[in-house]
C-alpha positions in Angstrom: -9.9 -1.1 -9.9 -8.7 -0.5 -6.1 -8.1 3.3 -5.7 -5.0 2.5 -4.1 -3.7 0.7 -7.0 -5.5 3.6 -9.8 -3.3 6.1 -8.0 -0.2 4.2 -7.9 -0.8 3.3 -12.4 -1.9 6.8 -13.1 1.5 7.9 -12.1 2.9 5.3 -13.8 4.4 3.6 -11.0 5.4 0.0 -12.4 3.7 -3.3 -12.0 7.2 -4.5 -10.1 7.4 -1.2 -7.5 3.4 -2.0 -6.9 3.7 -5.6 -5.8 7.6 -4.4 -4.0 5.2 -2.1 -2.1 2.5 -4.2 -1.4 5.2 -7.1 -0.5 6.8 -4.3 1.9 3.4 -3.4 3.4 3.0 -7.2 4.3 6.3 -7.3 6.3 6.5 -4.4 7.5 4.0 -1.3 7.5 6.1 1.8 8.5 8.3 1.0 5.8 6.0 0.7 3.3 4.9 4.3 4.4 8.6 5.6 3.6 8.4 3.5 0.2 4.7 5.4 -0.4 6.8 8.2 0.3 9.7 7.5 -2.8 7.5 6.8 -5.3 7.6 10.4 -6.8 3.8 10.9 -6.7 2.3 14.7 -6.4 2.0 15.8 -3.1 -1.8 16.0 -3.4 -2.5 12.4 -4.7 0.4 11.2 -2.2 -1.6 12.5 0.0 -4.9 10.8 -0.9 -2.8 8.0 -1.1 -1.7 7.8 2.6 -5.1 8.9 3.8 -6.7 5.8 2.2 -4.1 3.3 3.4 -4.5 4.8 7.5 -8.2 5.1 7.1 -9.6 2.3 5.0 -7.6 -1.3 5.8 -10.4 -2.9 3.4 -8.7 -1.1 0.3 -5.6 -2.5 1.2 -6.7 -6.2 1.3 -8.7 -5.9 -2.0 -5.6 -4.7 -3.6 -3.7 -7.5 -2.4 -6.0 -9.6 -3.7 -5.5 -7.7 -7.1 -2.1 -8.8 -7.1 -2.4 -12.0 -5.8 -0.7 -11.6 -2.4 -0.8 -13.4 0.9 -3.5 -11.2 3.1 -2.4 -13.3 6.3 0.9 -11.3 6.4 -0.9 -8.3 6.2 -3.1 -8.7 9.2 0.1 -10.3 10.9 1.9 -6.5 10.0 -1.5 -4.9 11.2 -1.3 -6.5 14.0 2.0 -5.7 14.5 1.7 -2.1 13.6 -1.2 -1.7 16.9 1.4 -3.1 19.0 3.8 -0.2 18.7 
């Protein structure tokens, strides 16, 4: 399993917020940061958690994949993400 997506079920974030969040990081990426940020997680895997989303775009797109998602809208939000 992604380790973006083991972090998220280990703290038993739901199959509904982990596609919301995904959906969110499509459309737009700083807000998926502040959703990252609600989701309640320890400090130390929160952590983790952001460091693998800024650092390793692959793990992203193979957890979209996971959950069936459309990976075009996250390169378009990548994409617009380096333009600010």
């Amino acid at each position: 399993m992604n380790p973006i997506l083991a972090i998220l079920k280990e703290n038993n974030i739901s199959d509904k917020q982990v596609s919301e969040l995904f959906q969110t990081l499509t459309q737009n990426p700083l807000a998926a940061m502040a959703t990252i940020g609600q989701l309640g997680l320890p400090q130390e895997q929160l952590q983790q958690l952001m460091t693998q989303v800024m650092q390793n775009p692959a793990l992203i797109k193979e957890a979209v994949e996971e959950l069936g998602l459309d990976f075009a809208k996250v390169e378009a939000a990548k994409a617009q993400l380096n333009q600010q």
